[in-house]
C-alpha beads as a LAMMPS data file, in Angstrom:
LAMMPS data file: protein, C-alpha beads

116 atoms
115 bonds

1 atom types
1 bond types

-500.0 500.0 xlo xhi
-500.0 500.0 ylo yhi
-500.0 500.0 zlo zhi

Masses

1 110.0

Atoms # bond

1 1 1 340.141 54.390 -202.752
2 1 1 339.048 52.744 -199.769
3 1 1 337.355 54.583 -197.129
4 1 1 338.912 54.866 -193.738
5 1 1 342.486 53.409 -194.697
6 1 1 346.087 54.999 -193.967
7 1 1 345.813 56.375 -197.733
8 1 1 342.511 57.598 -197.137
9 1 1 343.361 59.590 -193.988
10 1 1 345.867 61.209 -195.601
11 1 1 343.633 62.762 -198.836
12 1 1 341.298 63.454 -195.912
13 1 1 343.955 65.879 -194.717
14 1 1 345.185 67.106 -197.790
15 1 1 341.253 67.777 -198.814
16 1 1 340.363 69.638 -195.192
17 1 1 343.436 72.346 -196.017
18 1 1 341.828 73.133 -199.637
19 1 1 338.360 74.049 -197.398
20 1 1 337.278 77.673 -197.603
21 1 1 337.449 79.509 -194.009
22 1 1 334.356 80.841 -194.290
23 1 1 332.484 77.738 -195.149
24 1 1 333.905 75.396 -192.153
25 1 1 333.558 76.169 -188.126
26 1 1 336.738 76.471 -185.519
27 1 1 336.096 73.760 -182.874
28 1 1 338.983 71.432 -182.650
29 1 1 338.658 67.123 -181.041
30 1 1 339.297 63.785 -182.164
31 1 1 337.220 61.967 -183.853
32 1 1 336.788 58.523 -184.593
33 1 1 334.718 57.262 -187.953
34 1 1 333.828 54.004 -188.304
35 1 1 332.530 51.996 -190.934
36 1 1 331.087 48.583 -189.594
37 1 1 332.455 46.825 -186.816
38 1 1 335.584 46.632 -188.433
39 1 1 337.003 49.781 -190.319
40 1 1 337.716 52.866 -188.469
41 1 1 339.903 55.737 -188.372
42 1 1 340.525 58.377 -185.389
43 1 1 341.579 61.680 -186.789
44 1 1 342.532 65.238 -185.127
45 1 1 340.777 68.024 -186.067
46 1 1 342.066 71.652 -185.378
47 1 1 340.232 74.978 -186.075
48 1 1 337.780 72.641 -187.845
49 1 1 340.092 70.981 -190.237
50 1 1 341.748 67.487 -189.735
51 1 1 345.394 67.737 -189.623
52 1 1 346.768 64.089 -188.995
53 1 1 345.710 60.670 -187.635
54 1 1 345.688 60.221 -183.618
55 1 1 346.042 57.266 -181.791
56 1 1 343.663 57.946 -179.317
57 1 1 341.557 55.343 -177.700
58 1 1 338.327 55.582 -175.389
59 1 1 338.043 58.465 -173.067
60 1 1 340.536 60.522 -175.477
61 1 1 337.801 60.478 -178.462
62 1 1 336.051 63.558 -178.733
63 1 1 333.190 61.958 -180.878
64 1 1 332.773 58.130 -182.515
65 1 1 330.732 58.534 -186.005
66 1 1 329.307 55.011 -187.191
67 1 1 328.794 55.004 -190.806
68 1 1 327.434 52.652 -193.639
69 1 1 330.210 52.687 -196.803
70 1 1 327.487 53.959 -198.917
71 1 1 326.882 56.226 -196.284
72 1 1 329.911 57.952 -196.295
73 1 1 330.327 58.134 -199.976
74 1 1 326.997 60.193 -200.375
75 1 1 327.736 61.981 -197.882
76 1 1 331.454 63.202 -199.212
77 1 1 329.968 63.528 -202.859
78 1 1 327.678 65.754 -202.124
79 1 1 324.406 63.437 -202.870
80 1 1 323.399 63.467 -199.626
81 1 1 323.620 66.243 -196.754
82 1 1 325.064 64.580 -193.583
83 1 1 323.326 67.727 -191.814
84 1 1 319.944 66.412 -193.069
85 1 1 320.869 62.737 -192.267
86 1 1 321.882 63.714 -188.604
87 1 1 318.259 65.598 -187.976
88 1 1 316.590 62.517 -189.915
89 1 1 318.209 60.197 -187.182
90 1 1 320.594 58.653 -190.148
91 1 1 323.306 59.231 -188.436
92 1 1 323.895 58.831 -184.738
93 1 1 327.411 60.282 -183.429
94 1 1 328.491 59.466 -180.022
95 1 1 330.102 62.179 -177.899
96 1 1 330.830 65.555 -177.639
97 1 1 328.803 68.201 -180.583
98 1 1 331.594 70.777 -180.752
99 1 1 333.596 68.461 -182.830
100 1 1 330.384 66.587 -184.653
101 1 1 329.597 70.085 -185.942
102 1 1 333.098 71.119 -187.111
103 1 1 333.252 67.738 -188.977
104 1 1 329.661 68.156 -190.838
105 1 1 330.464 71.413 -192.100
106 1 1 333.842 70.374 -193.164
107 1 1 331.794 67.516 -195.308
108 1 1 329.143 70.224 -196.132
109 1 1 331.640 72.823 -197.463
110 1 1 332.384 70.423 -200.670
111 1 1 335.826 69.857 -199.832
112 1 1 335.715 66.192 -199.515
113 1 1 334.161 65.425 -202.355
114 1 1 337.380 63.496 -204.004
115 1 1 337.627 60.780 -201.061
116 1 1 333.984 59.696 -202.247

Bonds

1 1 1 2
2 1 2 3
3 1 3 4
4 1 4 5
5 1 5 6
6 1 6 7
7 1 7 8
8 1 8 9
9 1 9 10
10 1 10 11
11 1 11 12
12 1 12 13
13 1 13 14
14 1 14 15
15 1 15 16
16 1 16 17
17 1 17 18
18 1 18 19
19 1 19 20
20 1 20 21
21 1 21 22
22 1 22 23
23 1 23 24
24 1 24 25
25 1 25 26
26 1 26 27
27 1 27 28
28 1 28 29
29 1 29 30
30 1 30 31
31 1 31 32
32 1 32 33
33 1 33 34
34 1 34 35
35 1 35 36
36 1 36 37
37 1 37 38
38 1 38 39
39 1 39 40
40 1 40 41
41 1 41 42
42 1 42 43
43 1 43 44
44 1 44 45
45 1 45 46
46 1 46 47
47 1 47 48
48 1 48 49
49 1 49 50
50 1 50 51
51 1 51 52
52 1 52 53
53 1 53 54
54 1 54 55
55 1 55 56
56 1 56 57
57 1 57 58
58 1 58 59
59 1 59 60
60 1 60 61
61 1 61 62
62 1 62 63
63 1 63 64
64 1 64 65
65 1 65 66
66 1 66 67
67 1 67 68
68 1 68 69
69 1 69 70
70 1 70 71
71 1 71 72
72 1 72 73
73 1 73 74
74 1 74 75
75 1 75 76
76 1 76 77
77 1 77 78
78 1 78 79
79 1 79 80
80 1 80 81
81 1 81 82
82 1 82 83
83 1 83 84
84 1 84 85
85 1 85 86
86 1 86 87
87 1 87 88
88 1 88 89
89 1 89 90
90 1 90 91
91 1 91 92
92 1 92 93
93 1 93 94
94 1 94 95
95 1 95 96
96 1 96 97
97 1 97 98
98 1 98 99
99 1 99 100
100 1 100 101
101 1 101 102
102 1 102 103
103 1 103 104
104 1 104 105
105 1 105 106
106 1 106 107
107 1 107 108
108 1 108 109
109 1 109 110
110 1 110 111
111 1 111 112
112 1 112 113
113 1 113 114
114 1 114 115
115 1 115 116
């Protein structure tokens, strides 16, 4: 499945409800990933799970997150720790941390492993 689509979005939901309370943070935002110039999504997260697409544009995103595709996929999978990338410089969000951090531990908890 293609990263970042309608179809996508919506496993991304269905995946954040199956993640463990314990293992993912409460801040809530919009965020907007992007892959490229071209391929984005803005999502809603609440209590540090994403619960729906937004429309949001500019001042109304929380945080913009510009990833590679192969990126993303290691990220999701597991092969790569988006915390570690994000210290390393790998990855350079734009915006406000509350939601940034809500969003890596959602990836780091394992629960999006089947959108990569």
């Amino acid at each position: 499945m293609e990263a970042l689509t309608e179809e996508w979005v919506e496993a991304l939901v269905e995946a954040s409800t199956a993640a463990d309370d314990d293992q993912i943070g409460d801040r809530s935002g919009v965020i907007e990933l992007t892959i490229g110039k071209k391929r984005r999504a803005v999502v809603a997260m609440v209590e540090g799970r994403v619960v729906g697409p937004s429309d949001a544009e500019g001042d109304d995103i929380d945080v913009s997150i510009p990833f590679s595709d192969d990126q993303l996929r290691a990220y999701l999978s597991g092969d790569e720790s988006i915390a570690r990338a994000y210290i390393r410089g790998d990855v350079k969000p734009v915006g406000s941390t509350g939601p940034w951090l809500s969003f890596v531990e959602l990836v780091e908890s394992g629960a999006l492993k089947p959108l990569a």
